[in-house]
VEXDREN-2710 file (C-alpha; in Angstrom, 1 decimal):
% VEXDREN-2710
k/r/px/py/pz
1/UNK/46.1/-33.5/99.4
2/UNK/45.9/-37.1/100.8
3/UNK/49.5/-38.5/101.1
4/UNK/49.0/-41.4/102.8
5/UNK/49.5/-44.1/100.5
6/UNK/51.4/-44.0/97.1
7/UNK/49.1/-42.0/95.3
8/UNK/48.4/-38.7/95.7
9/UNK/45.1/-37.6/96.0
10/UNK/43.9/-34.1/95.2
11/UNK/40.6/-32.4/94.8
12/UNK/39.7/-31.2/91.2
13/UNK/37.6/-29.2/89.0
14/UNK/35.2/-30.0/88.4
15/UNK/34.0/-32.0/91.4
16/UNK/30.4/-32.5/93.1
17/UNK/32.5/-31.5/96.2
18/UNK/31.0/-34.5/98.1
19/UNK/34.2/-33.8/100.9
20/UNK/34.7/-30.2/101.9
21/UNK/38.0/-28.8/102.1
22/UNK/39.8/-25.5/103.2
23/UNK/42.3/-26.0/100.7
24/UNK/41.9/-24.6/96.7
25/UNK/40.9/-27.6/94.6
26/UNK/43.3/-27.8/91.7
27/UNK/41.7/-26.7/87.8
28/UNK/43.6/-29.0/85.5
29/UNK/42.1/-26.3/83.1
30/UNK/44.6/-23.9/84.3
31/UNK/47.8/-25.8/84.4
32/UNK/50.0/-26.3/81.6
33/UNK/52.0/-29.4/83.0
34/UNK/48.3/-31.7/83.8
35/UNK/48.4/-34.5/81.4
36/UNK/45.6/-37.1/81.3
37/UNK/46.3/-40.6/82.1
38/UNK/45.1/-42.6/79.1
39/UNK/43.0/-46.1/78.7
40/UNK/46.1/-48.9/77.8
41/UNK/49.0/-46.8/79.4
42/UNK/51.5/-48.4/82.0
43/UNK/49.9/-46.4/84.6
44/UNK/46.4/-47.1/84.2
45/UNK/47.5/-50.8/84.3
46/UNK/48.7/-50.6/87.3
47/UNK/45.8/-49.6/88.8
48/UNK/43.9/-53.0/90.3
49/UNK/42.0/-54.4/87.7
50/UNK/38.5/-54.2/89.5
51/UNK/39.5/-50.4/91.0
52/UNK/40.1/-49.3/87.0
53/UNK/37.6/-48.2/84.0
54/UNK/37.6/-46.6/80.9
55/UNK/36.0/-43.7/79.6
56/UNK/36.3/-42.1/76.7
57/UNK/39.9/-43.1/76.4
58/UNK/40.2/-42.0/79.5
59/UNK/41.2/-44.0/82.5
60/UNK/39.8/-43.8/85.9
61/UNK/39.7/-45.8/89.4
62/UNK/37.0/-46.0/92.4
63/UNK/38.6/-47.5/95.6
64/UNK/36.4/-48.6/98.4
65/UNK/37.3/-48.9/101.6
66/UNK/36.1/-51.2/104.1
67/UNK/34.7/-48.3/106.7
68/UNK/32.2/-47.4/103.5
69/UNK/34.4/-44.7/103.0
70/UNK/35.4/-44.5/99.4
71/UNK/37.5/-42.6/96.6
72/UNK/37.0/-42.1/93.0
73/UNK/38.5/-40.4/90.0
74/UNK/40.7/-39.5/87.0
75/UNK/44.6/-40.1/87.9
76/UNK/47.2/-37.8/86.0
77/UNK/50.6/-36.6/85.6
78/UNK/51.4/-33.5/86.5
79/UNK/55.1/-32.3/86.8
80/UNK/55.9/-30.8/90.2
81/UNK/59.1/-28.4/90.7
82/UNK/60.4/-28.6/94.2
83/UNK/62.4/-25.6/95.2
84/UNK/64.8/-25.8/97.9
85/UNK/68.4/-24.0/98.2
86/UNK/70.9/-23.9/96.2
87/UNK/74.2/-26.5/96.8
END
């Protein structure tokens, strides 16, 4: 999980596994809180206009970094629980 900037970046099925990781790469599959962000929605628009495209209704983003280094993919909302102690 990359949380260095203000998205978080996570591995995930399926994926040609170009960077190799210890940790599990998340299946959205498998999860009943993964929701897909879609072409037109407020968070897709946010995304930089030449770091954003469209597929199938789908929207998806490819960063490249001035090292060569690059990312690419399908952002999504997934609801996380944190669980801490009781007040």
């Amino acid at each position: 999980m990359d949380t260095s900037s203000d998205v978080i970046r996570v591995q995930c099925q399926p994926c040609n596994m170009s960077y190799k990781q210890a940790d599990l790469v998340f299946n959205p599959t498998t999860s009943a809180s993964y929701i897909d962000v879609l072409c037109g929605s407020r968070v897709c628009n946010a995304l930089l206009v030449n770091e954003r495209h469209c597929h199938a209704g789908k929207c998806g983003y490819e960063v490249n970094y001035v090292d060569g280094s690059y990312t690419k993919g399908t952002p999504c909302s997934k609801r996380l629980r944190s669980v801490g102690r009781g007040s």
